[in-house]
Backbone bond lengths (Angstrom), bond angles and torsions (degrees), N, CA, C in turn:
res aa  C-N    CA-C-N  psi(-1)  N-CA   C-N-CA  omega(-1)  CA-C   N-CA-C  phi
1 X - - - 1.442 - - 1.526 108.37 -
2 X 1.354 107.93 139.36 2.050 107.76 -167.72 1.477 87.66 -121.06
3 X 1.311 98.49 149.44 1.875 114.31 167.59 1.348 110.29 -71.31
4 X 1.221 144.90 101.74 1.483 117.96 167.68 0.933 120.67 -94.27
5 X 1.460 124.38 25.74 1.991 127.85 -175.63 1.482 83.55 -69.57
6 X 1.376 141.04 -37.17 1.629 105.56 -175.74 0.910 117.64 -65.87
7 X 1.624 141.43 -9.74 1.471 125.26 -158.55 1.890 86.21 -108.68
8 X 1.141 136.22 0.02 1.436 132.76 176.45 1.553 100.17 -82.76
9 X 1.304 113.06 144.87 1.331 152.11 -170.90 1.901 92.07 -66.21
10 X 1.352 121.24 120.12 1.355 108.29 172.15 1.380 111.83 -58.67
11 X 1.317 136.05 -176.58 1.389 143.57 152.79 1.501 112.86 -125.41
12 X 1.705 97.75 114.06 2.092 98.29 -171.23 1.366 89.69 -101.27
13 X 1.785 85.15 177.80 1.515 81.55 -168.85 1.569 110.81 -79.51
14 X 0.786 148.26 -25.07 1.461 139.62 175.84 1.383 112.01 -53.61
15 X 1.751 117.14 -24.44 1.514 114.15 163.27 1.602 102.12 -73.01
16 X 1.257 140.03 -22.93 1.826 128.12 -160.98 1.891 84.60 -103.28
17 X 1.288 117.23 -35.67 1.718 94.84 171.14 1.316 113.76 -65.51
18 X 1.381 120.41 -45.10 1.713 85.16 178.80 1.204 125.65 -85.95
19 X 1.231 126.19 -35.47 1.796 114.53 153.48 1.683 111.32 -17.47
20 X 1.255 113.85 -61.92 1.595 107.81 -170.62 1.585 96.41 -77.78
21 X 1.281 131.90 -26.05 1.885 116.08 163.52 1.417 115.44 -41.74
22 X 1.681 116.86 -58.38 1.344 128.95 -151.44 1.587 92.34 -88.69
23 X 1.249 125.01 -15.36 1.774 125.63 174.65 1.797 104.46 -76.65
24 X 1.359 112.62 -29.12 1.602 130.00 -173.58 1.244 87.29 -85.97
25 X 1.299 149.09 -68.73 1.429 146.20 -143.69 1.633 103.63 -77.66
26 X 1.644 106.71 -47.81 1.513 105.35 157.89 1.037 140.00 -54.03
27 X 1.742 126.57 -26.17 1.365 113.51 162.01 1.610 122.23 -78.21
28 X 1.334 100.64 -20.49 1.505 105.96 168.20 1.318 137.14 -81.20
29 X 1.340 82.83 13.37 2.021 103.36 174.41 1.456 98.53 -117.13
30 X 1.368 118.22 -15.24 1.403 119.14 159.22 1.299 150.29 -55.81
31 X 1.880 79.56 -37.01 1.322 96.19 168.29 1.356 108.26 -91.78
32 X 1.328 133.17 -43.00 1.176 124.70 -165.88 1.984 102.89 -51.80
33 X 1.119 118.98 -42.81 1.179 121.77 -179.63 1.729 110.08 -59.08
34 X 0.899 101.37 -52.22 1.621 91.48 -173.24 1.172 110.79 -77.90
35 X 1.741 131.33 -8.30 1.222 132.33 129.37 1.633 136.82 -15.09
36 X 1.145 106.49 -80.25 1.557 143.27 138.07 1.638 109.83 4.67
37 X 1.545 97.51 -87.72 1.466 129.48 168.17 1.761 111.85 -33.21
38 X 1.324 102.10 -64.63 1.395 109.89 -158.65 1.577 103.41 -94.59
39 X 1.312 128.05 29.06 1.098 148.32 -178.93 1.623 104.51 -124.30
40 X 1.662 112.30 -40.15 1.586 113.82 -175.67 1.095 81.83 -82.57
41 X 1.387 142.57 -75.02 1.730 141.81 -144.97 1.748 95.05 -47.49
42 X 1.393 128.80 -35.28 1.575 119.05 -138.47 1.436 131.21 111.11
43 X 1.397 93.14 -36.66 1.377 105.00 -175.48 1.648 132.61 -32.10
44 X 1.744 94.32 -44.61 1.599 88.47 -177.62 1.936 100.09 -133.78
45 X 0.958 128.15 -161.32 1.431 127.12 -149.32 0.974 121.40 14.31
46 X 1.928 119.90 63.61 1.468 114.77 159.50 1.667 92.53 88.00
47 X 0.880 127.15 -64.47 1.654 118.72 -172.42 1.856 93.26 123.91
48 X 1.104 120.34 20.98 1.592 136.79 -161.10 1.722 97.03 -83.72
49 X 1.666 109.45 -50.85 0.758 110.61 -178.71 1.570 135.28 -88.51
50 X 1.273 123.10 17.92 1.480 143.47 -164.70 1.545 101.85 -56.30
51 X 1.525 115.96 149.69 1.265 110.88 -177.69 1.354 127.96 -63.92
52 X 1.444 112.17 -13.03 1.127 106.96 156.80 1.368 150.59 -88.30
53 X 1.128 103.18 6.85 1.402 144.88 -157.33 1.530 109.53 -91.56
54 X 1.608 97.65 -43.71 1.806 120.09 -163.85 1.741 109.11 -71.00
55 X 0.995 110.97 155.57 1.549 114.55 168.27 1.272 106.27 -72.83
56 X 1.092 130.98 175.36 1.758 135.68 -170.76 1.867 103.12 -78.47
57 X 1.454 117.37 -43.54 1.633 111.57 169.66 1.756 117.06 -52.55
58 X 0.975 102.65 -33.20 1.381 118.97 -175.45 1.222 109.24 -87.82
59 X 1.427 136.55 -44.62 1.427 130.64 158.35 1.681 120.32 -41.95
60 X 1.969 99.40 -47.06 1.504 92.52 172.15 1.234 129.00 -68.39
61 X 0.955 107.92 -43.10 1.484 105.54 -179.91 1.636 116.55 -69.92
62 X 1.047 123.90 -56.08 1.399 146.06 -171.13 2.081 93.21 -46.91
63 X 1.277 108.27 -55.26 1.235 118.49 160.87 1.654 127.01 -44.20
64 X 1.428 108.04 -50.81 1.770 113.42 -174.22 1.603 86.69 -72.27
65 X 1.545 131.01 -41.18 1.320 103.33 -143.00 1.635 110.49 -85.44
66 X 1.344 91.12 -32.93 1.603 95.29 165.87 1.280 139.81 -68.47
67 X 1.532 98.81 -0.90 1.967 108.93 151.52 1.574 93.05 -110.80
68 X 0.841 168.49 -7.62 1.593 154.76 177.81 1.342 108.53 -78.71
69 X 1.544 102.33 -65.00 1.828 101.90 177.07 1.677 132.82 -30.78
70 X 1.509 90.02 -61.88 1.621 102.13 -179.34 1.839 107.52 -62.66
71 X 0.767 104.32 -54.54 1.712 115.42 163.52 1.753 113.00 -23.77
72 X 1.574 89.02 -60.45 1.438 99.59 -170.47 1.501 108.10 -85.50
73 X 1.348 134.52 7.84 1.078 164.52 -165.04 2.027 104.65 -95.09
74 X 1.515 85.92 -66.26 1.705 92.39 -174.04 1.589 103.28 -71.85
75 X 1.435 127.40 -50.32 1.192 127.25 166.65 1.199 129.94 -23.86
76 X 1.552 118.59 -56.95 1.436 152.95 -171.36 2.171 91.87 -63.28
77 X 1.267 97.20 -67.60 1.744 112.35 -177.07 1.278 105.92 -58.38
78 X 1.318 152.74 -37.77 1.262 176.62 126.12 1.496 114.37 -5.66
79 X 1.610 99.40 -46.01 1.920 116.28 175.65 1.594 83.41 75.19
80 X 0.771 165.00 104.41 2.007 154.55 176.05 1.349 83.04 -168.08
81 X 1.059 108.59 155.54 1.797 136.32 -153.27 1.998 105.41 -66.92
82 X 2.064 68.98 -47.93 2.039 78.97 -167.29 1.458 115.17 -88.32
83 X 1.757 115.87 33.76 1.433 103.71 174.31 1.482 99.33 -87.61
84 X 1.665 107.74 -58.15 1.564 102.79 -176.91 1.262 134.18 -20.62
85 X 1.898 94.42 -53.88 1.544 119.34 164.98 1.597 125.27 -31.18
86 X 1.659 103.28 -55.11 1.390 114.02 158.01 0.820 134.17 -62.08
87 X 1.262 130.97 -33.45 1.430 155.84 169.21 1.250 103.04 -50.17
88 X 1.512 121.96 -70.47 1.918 127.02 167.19 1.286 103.07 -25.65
89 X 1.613 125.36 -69.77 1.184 125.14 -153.74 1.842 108.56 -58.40
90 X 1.219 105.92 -32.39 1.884 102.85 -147.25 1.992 70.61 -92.36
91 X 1.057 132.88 -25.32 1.522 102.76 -147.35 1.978 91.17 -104.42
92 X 1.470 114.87 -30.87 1.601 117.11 156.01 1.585 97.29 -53.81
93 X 1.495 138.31 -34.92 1.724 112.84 -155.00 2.078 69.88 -68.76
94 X 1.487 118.17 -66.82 1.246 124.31 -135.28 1.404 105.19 -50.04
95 X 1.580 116.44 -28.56 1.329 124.97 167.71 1.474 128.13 -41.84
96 X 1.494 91.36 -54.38 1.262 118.07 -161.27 2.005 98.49 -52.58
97 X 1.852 88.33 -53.71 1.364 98.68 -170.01 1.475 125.45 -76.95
98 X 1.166 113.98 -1.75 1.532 124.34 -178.78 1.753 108.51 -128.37
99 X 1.247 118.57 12.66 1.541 112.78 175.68 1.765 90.97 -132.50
100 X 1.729 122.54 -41.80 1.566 104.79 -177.53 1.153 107.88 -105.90
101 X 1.044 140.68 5.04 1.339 120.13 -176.93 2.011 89.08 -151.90
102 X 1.585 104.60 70.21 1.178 103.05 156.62 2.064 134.62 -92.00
103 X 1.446 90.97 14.74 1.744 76.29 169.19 1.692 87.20 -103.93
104 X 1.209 132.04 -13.84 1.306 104.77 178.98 1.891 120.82 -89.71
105 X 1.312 117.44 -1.24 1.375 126.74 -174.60 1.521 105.52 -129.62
106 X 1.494 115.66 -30.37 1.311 123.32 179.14 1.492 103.55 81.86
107 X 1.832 104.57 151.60 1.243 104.86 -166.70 1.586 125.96 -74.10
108 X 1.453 109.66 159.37 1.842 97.18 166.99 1.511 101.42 -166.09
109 X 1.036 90.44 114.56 1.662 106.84 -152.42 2.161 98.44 -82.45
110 X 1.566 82.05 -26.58 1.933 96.50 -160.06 2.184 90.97 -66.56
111 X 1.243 106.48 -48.32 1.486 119.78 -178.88 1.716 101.30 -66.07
112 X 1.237 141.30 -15.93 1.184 136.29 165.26 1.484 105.10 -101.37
113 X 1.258 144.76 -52.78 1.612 104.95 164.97 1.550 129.46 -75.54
114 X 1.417 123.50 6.93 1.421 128.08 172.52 1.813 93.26 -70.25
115 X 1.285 107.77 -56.71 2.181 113.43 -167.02 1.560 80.71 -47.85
116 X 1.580 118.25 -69.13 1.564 112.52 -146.65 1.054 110.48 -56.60
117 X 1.677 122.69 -56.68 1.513 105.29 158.16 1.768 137.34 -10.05
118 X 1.469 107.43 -81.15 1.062 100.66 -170.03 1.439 105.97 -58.35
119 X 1.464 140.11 -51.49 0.835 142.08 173.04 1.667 114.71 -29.50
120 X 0.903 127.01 -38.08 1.654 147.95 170.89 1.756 100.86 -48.71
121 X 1.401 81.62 -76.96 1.802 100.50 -172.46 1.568 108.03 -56.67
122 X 1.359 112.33 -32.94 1.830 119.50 -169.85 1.694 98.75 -63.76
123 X 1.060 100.81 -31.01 1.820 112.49 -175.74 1.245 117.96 -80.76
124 X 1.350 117.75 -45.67 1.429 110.34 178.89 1.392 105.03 -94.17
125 X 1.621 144.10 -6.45 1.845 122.70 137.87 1.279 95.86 -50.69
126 X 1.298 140.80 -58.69 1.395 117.55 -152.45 1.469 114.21 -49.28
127 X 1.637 101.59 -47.40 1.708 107.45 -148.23 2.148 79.00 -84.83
128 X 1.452 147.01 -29.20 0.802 105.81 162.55 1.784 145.43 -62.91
129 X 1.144 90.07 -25.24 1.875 109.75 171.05 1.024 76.85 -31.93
130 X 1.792 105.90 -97.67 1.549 126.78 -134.22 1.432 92.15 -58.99
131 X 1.079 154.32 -16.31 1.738 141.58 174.00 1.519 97.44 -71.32
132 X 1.287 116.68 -52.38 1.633 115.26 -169.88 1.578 103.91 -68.99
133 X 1.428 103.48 -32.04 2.157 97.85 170.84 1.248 123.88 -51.02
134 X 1.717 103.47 -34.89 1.417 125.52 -155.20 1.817 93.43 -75.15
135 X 1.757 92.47 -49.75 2.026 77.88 -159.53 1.242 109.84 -68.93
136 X 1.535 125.73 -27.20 1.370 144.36 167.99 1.570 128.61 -44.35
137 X 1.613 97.13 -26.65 1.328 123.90 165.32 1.732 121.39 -58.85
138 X 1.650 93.58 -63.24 1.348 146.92 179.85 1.325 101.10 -47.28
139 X 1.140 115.30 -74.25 1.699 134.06 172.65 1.145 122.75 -33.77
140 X 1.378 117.22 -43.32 1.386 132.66 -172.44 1.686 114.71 -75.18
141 X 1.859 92.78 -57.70 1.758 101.55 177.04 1.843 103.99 -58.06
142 X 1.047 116.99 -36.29 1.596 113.63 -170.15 1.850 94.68 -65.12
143 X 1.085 114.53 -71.34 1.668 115.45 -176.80 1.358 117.34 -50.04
144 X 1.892 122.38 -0.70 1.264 111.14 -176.15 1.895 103.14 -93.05
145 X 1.248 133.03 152.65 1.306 133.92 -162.34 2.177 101.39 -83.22
């Protein structure tokens, strides 16, 4: 029987912070979804807002986000390429609907700097990764003979 933990990829911590970012960003697409949900069913504001209830802008959207979120939810928990991806889509729709077209969704300023945020932070793990790939890269060719 051979050890192969040397030939595995270490994990630093800037790889276990963003794992636990995209595990944070995923439950908060969790909620936003079951938000969503329990807003179409009735469930919560009074039952005021039920899907049948909604104007047709509000049906669409209210509709995409409550299959996008959870989606972008498992992706996000998963660490897999195409959550972020999802992630763009549901948190640009929420953008879309609360920064351009606020007399028809009404404003919410707190849900447009929460997206930009993460969006902020999603960028600079990235660009540190790929700096920490780079010297790691670097490191290796210099120590080879």
């Amino acid at each position: 029987m051979t050890d192969d933990s040397s030939t595995l990829p270490k994990r630093t911590l800037a790889d276990l912070l963003f794992v636990l970012f995209l595990r944070l960003i995923a439950v908060s697409c969790l909620w936003f979804g079951l938000q969503y949900w329990a807003m179409l069913v009735g469930y919560s504001l009074g039952g005021h807002a039920r899907f049948d209830l909604l104007d047709l802008p509000w049906r669409v959207a209210a509709a995409a986000l409550a299959v996008v979120f959870p989606v972008a939810a498992l992706g996000l928990w998963l660490t897999v390429s195409w959550g972020p991806v999802i992630w763009v889509c549901a948190a640009g729709g929420q953008m879309l609907m609360y920064g351009v077209w606020p007399e028809i969704f009404g404003r919410n300023l707190l849900i447009l700097l929460l997206h930009a945020g993460v969006a902020v932070l999603y960028c600079i793990f990235r660009v540190a990764l790929f700096l920490e790939q780079r010297r790691q890269r670097e490191r290796v060719t210099v120590d080879l003979p």
